[in-house]
N, C-alpha and C positions, 0 to 999 in steps of 0.2 A: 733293257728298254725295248719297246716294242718297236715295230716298223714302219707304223703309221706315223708316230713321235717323231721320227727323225727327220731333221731339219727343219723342225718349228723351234720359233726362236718362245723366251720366256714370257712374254705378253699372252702367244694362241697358248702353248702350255697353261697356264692360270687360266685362261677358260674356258679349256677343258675340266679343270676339277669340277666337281660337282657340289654345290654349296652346305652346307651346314645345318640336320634338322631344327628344329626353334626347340626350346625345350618346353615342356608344361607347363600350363602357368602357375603362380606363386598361390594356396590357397591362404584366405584373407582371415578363413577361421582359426580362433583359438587351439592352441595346441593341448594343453590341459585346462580342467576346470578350475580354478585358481579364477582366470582371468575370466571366464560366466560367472561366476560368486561376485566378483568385483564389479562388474556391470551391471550385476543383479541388486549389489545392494547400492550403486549407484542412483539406482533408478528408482528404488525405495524412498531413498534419500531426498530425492529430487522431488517424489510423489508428496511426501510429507514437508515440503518446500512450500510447495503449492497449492496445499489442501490448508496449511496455514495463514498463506497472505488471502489465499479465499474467505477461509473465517474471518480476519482481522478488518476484510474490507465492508462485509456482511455486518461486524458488529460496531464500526464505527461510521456506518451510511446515514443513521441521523444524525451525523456532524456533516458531514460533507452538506447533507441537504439545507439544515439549518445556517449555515454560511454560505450557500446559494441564495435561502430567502433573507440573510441579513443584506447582500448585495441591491436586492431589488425595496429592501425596507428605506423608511426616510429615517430621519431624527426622534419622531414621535414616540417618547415614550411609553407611551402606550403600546402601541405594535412592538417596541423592544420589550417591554416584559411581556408580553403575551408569549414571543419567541423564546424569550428564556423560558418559560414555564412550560415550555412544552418540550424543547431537550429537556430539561431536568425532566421530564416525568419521561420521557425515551431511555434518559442515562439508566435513573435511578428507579428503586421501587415504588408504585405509587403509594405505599404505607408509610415511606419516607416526603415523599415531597409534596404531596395533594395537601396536606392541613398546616403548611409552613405559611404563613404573613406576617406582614411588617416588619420588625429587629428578629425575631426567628427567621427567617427566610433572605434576609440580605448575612443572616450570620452562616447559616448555609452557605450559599453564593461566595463568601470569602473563605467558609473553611474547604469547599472543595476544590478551589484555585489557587491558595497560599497566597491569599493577600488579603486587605483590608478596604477596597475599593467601594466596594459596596454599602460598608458602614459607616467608612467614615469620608469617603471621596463621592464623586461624581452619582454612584452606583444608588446613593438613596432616591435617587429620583423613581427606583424600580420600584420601589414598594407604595409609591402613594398614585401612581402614574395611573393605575386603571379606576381608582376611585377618584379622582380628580384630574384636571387639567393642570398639569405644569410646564415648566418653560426646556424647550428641547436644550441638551447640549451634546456636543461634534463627541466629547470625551464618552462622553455614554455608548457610543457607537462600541467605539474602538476598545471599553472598556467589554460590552457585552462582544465582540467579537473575540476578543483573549480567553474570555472564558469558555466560549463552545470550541477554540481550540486546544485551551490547556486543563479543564476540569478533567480530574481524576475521579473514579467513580464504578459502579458494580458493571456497567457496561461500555466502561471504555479502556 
C-alpha cells in the first residue's frame, strides 16, 4: 500500500478510484443481410399496399362523387335518372349502356344490383321520368342511392 493511502479511511479511498471508461455505443445496424432482405421486401410489400388502395380510390371516384350529387339532389325523378345514367355510363362501357331505355334499361339497373327494384318496385319511375312528369317518391332516393353503392360492374 502506498504512503499517501494511509490513514484514509474507505469513503477518501473510493474517491480516489478513478471511474470507469463508458463503452461504445451499441450500433443499431443489421448484423447480416437476412434482416436488409426483410425490410426490403417489407417495404415492397407496403409499396404495392399503396399503389393498390390508390387505384381502387381512382377507379371508384365516380361513386363517391355521384353520392355527393345524390346528397345535394331532391326527389325529382328526373334529376335521379339523369344521375344514374351517368354513373352507369362512368361504370360501364358506353357500348353497353348509351342505347338501353324503358324494360331494357331498368332490367340492367336490376341485373347489376341483384335485385328487382327497378322493374318491378319503386325504380320504374326511372324509366318514364325524363319523358314525362311523374310523382316523386322518398323510396326512389334510397333505391338509386343502393345502387351507386352496390352496382357491380367493369369499373367498379
Amino acid at each position: 500500500m502506498k504512503d499517501e493511502w494511509k490513514g484514509l479511511n474507505l469513503a477518501e479511498l473510493v474517491d480516489l478510484l478513478q471511474p470507469m471508461p463508458e463503452p461504445s455505443p451499441v450500433s443499431m445496424v443489421p448484423q447480416t443481410a437476412g434482416w436488409l432482405w426483410l425490410a426490403a421486401a417489407l417495404a415492397a410489400c407496403l409499396a404495392f399496399a399503396i399503389w393498390q388502395v390508390v387505384k381502387h380510390r381512382k377507379k371508384t371516384a365516380y361513386r363517391r362523387q355521384a353520392l355527393k350529387e345524390l346528397t345535394s339532389c331532391s326527389n325529382d325523378p328526373q334529376q335521379l335518372a339523369e344521375l344514374l345514367r351517368r354513373t352507369a355510363l362512368s361504370a360501364y362501357s358506353r357500348s353497353k349502356v348509351a342505347s338501353l331505355h324503358g324494360p331494357e334499361w331498368l332490367s340492367f339497373l336490376d341485373r347489376t344490383y341483384g335485385g328487382t327494384a327497378f322493374s318491378d318496385g319503386p325504380g320504374k319511375a326511372i324509366a318514364t321520368a325524363p319523358y314525362q312528369d311523374t310523382s316523386a317518391s322518398s323510396e326512389l332516393k334510397s333505391l338509386v342511392q343502393t345502387w351507386i353503392r352496390t352496382h357491380k360492374g367493369d369499373a367498379a
